[in-house]
C-alpha positions as CSV (number, residue, x, y, z in Angstrom):
1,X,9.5,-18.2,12.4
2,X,7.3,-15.2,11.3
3,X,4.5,-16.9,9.9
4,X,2.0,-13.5,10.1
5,X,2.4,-9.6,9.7
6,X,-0.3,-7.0,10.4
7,X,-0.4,-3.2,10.8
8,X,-2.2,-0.4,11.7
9,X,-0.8,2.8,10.2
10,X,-1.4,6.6,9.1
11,X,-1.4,4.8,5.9
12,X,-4.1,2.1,6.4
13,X,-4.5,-1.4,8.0
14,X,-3.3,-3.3,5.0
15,X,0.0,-4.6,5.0
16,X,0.8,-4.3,1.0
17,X,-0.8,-0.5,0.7
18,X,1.5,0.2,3.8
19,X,4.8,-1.5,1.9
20,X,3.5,0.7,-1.3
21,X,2.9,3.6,0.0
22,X,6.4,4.0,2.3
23,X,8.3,2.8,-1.1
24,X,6.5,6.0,-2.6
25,X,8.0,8.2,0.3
26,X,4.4,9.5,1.6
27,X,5.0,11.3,4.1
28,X,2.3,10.9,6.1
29,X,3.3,13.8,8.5
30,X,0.6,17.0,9.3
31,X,-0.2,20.1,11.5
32,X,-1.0,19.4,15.1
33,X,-3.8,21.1,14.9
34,X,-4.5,22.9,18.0
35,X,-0.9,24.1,18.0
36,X,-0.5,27.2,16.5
37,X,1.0,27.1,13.2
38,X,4.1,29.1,13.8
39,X,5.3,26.2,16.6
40,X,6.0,24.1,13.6
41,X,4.5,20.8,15.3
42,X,4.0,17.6,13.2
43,X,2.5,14.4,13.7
44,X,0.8,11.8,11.9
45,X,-2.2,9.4,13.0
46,X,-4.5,6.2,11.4
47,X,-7.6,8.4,10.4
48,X,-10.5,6.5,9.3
49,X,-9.6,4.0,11.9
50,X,-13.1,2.6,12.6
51,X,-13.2,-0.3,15.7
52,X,-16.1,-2.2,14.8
53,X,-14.7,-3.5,11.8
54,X,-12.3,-5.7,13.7
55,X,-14.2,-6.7,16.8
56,X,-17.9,-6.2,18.1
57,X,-19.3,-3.0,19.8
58,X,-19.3,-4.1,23.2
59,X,-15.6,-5.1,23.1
60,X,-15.1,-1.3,21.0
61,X,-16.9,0.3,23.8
62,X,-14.9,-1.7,26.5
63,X,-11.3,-0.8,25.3
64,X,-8.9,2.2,24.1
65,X,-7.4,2.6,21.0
66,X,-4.3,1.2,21.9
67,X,-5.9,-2.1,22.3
68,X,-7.8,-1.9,19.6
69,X,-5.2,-1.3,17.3
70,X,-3.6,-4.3,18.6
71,X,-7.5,-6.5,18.4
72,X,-6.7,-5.0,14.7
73,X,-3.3,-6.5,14.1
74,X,-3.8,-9.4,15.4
75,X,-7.2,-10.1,13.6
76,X,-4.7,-9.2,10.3
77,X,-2.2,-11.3,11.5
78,X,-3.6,-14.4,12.2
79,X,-5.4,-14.1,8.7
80,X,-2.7,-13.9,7.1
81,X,-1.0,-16.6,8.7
82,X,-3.8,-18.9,7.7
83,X,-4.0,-19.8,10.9
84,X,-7.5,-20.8,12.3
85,X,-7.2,-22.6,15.3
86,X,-5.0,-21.8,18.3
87,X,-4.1,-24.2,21.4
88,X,-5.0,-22.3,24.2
89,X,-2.5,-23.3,26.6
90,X,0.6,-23.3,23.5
91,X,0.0,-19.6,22.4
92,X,1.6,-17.0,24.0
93,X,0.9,-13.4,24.4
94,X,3.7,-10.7,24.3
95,X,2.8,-7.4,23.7
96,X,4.5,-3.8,24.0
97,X,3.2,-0.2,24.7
98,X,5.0,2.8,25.8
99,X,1.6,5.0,26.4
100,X,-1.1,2.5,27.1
101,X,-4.4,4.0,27.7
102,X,-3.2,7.6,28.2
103,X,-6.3,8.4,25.4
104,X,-8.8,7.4,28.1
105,X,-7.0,9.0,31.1
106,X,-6.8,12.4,29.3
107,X,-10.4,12.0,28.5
108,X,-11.3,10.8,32.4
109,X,-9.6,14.0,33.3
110,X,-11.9,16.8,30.7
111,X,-14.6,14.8,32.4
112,X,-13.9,15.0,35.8
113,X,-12.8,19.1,35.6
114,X,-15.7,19.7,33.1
115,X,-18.5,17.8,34.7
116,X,-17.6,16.3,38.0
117,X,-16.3,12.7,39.0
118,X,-19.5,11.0,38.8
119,X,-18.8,11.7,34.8
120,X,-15.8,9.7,35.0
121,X,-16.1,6.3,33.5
122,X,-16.5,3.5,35.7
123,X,-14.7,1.5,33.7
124,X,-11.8,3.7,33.2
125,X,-9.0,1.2,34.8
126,X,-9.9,-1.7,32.4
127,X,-9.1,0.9,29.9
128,X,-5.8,2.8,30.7
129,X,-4.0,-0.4,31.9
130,X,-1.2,-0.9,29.6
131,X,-1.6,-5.2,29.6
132,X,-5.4,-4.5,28.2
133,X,-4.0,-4.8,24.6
134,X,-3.1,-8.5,25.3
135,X,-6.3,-9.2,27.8
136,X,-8.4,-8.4,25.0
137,X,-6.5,-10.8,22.6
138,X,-6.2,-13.4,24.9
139,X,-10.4,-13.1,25.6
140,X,-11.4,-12.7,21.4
141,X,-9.1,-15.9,21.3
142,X,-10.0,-17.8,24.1
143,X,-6.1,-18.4,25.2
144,X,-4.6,-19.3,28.4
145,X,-0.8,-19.4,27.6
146,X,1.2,-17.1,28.5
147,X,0.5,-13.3,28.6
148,X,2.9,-10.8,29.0
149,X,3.4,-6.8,28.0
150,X,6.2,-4.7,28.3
151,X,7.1,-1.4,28.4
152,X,10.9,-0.4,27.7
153,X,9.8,2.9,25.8
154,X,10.7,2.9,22.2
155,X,12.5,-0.5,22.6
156,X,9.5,-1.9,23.0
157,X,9.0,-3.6,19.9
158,X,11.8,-5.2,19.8
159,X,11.8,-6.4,23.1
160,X,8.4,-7.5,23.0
161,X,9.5,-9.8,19.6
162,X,12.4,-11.0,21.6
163,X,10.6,-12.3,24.8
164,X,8.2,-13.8,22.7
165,X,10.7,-15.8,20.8
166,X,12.4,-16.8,24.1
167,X,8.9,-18.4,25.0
168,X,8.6,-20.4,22.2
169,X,12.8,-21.5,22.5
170,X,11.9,-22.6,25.7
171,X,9.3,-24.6,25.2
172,X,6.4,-22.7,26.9
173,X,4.9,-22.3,23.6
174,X,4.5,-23.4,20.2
175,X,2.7,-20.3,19.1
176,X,3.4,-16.6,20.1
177,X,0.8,-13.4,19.3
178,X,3.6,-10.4,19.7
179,X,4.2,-6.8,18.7
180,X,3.4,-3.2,19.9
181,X,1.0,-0.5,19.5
182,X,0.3,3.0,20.2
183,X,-3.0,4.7,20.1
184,X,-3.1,7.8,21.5
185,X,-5.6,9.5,19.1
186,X,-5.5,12.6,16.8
187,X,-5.3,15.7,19.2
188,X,-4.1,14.7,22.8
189,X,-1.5,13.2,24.9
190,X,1.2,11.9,22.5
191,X,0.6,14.9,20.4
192,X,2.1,17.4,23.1
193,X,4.5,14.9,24.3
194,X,5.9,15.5,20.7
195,X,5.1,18.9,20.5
196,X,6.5,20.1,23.1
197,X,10.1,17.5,23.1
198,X,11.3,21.7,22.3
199,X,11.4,22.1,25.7
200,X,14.4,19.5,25.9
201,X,16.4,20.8,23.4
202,X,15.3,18.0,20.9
203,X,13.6,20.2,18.0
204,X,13.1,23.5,16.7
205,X,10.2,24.1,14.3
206,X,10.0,23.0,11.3
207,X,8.2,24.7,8.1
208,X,6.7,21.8,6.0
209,X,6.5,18.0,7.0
210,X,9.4,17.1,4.5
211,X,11.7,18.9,7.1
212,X,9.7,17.7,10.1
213,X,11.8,14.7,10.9
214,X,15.1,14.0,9.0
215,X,17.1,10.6,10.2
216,X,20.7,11.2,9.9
217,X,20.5,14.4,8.2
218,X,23.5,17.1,9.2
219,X,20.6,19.7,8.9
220,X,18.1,17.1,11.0
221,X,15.8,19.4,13.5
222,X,13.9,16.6,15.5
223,X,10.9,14.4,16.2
224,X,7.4,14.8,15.7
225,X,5.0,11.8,16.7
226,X,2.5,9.0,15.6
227,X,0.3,6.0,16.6
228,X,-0.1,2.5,15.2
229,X,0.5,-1.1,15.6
230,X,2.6,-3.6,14.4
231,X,1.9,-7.4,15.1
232,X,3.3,-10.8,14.2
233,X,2.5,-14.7,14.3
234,X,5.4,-16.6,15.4
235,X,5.5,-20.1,15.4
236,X,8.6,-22.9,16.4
237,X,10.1,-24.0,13.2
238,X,8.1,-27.8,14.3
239,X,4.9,-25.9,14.3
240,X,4.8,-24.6,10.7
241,X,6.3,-27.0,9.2
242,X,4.0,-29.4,10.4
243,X,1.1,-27.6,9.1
244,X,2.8,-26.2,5.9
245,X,2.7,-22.7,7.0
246,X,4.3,-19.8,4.7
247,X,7.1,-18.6,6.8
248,X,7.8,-14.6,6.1
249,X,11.1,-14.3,8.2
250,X,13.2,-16.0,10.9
251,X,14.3,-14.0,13.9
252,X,18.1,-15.4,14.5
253,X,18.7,-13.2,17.0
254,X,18.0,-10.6,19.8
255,X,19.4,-9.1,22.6
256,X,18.3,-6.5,25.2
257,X,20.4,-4.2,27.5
258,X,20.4,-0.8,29.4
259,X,22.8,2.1,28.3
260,X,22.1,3.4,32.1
261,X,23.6,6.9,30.9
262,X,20.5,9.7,31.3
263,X,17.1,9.8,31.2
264,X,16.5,10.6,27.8
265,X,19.5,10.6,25.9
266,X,22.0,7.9,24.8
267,X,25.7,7.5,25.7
268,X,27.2,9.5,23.1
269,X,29.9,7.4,22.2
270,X,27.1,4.9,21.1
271,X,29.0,2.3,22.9
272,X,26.3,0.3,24.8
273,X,24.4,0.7,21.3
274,X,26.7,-1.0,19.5
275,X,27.3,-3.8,22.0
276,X,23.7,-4.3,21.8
277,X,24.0,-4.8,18.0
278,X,27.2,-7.3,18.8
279,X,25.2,-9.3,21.3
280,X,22.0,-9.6,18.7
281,X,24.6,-10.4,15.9
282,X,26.3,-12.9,18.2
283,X,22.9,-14.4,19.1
284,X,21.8,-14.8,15.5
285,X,25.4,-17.0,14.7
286,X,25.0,-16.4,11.3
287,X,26.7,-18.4,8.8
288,X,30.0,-16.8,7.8
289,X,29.0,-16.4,4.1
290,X,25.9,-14.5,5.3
291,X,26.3,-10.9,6.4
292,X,23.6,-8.1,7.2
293,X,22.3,-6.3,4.0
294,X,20.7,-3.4,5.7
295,X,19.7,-2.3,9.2
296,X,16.7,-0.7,9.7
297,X,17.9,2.0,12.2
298,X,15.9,3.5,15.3
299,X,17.2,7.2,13.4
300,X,14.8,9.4,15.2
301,X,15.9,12.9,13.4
302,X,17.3,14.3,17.1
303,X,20.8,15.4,17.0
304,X,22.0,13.6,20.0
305,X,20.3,10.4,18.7
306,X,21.3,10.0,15.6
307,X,25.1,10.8,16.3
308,X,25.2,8.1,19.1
309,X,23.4,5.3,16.3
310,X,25.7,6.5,13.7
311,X,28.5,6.2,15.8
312,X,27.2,2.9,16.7
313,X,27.0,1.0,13.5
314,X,30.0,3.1,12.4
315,X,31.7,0.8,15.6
316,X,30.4,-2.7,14.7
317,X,30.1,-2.3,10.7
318,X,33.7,-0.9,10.8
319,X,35.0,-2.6,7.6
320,X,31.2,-2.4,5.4
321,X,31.7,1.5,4.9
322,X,29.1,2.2,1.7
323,X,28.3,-1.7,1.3
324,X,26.3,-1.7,4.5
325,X,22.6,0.0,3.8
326,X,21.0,1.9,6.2
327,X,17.1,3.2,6.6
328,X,14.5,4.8,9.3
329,X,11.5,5.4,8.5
330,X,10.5,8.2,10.8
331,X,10.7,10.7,8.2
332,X,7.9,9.6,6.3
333,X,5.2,9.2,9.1
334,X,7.3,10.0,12.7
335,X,7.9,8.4,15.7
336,X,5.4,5.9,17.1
337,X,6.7,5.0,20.6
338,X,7.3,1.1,21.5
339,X,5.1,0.6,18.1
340,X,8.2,1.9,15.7
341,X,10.2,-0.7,15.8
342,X,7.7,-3.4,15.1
343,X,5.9,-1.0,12.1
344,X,9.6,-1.3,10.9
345,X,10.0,-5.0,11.3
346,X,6.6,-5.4,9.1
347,X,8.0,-3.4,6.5
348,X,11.3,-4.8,6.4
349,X,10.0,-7.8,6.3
350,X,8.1,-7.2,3.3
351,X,10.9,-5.7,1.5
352,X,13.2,-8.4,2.1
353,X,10.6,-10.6,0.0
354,X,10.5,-8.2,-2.8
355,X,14.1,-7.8,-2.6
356,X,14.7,-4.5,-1.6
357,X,15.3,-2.1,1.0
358,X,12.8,1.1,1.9
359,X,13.9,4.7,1.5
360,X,14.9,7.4,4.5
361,X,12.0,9.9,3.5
362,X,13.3,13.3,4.0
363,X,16.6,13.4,4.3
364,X,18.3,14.9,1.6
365,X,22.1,15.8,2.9
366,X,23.4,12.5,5.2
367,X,25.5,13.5,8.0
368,X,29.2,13.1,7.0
369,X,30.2,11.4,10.2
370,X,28.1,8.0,8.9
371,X,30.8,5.7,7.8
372,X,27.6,3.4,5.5
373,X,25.0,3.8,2.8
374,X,22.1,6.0,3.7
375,X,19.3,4.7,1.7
376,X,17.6,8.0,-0.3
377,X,14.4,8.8,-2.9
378,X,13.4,5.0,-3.6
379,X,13.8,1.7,-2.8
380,X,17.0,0.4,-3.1
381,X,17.5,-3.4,-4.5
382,X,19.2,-5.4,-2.9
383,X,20.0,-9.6,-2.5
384,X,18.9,-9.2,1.3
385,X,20.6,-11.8,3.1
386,X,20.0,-10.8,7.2
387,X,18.4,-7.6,8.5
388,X,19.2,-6.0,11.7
389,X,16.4,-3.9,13.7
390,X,17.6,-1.1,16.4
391,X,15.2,0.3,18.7
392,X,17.0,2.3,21.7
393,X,14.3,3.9,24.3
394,X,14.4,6.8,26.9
395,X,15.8,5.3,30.0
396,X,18.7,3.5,28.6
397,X,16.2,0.4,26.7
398,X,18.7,-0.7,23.9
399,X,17.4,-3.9,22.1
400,X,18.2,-5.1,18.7
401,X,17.2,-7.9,16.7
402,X,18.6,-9.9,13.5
403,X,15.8,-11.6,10.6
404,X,17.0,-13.6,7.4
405,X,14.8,-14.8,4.9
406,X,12.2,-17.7,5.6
């Protein structure tokens, strides 16, 4: 059960304003801005983002932004989850990051060529390990369950929401702190990863951010990047009923597997995509007068991407054609690493409350090979009975994940 959301976006740390403004189609996209401006590189971040207003100086000063992101989400989380006391040795930890503390090892490295290694920071290691986001929760909040991070790329979210619902099916847990985060700041590492993706073959440069990423568009160009955190409360169905918890969203099912094609591009047949989707679908047993009203799509705006997904959901949602709705919502703030998918599963579940599904900023001309509903301009209403979350990472990380209402 999916008792708390929380997020950290290039739209704010407030879940609602986030819902808002993505239903507006912001795009929160902008200039790199020490590329030049003919590269036509893109990328949005959380400005404004101030630590101390979610934990205490020292810890601030101890950590990088990833984890403090995910001290951020988790702090929004719990809240609202009206959740106020956790038992230690019952709450588990999963969290996921793709880039960990790359923020701090860029800024180790200016230190060391600029000023020596005595100016590196002693403490650097506590900050660049990727398992710091959940060492820090587990220390605000005292907890001794278990703790766990992974790092399957941009599946990342969704595995990390998976494993935590496995702990709390098997009994290791009533309680489970989960999600993912990205922090890698406003000019630095993540930036050029994104940047320079032309290199592969992924992009070419775009003019304005409206064209800067475009999900299943026949005219798509590519990726540009982002940072931010999503994070969830889960709780056994025993566990919030027993306290009379509001339950958001159940997570049916979820399932995890490796395309084991290339190092950065899927299979393009989109077959082990799809039998990810059929494994998650199969996990989630839904009732037979229940079907999936939308899928929130992985959709990156990369040619060879988006024809394997389409060609996916084409596969398992064979007979739907234009009943089945589809969205990403790259296009209106980019691609946030193993923090994507959970941003999405925040926002999805918000819309399935209000009954709707969120718009693909952007994309104006849908690629005629997608055999579904391309959500475009506004929210589209819908009597949202299951969702479906894809999230498909270099190296072959597939994972889905099915949610019905709570």
């Amino acid at each position: 059960m999916i008792t708390g959301l929380g997020i950290v976006s290039p739209y704010g740390c407030d879940v609602m304003k986030y819902y808002d403004r993505l239903a507006a189609g912001e795009i929160a996209l902008r200039p790199t801005p020490w590329m030049p401006p003919e590269a036509g590189s893109w990328y949005s971040s959380v400005e404004g983002f101030d630590a101390t207003d979610w934990m205490s100086e020292q810890v601030a000063e101890g950590s990088d932004r990833f984890a403090q992101f995910a001290l951020a989400g988790t702090k929004q989380a719990l809240a609202d989850a009206d959740l106020e006391t956790l038992d230690p040795l019952r709450t588990a930890i999963v969290m996921a990051t793709s880039m960990g503390g790359t923020r701090a090892v860029e800024r180790a490295q200016h230190l060391m060529e600029t000023s020596g290694p005595e100016a590196v920071p002693r403490k650097l290691q506590i900050l660049i390990w990727p398992n710091m986001a959940a060492a820090q929760i587990a220390m605000m909040y005292k907890l001794h369950g278990p703790s766990l991070t992974v790092t399957t790329a941009c599946a990342g979210g969704v595995d990390a929401l998976g494993t935590a619902v496995r702990f709390i099916q098997s009994g290791m847990a009533d309680v489970a702190i989960t999600g993912a985060t990205e922090g890698s700041g406003n000019i630095d590492f993540q930036s050029a990863l994104f940047s320079n993706q032309i290199a592969y073959g992924m992009t070419k440069p775009a003019d304005d951010p409206s064209m800067a990423c475009r999900p299943f568009d026949r005219d798509r160009t590519g990726i540009a990047g982002c940072e931010g955190c999503g994070m969830f409360v889960l709780e056994s169905r025993q566990h919030a009923e027993a306290r009379g918890a509001r339950i958001h969203a159940v997570i049916r099912g979820y399932s995890s597997l490796a395309d084991a094609y290339h190092p950065s591009s899927p299979d393009p047949s989109g077959q082990w995509e799809a039998l990810v989707m059929r494994q998650a679908l199969a996990d989630a047993a839904l009732p037979s007068d229940t079907k999936v009203t939308a899928i929130y799509a992985h959709g990156t705006g990369t040619p060879k991407g988006d024809l394997a997904e389409i060609r996916a959901i084409n596969d398992v949602y064979a007979d739907r054609g234009k009943d089945l709705l589809v969205t990403s919502l790259k296009g209106h703030m980019g691609h946030a690493g193993s923090s994507a998918s959970a941003m999405n599963m925040v926002a999805g579940t918000v819309g399935m409350a209000r009954g709707e599904v969120l718009p693909t900023a952007s994309t104006k001309n849908v690629d005629p090979e997608a055999n579904f509903e391309l959500v475009l301009d506004r929210p589209r209403a819908a009597d949202v009975q299951a969702l479906q979350f894809n999230a498909f990472g270099f190296g072959g990380q597939n994972a889905s994940l099915v949610l019905t209402p709570g």
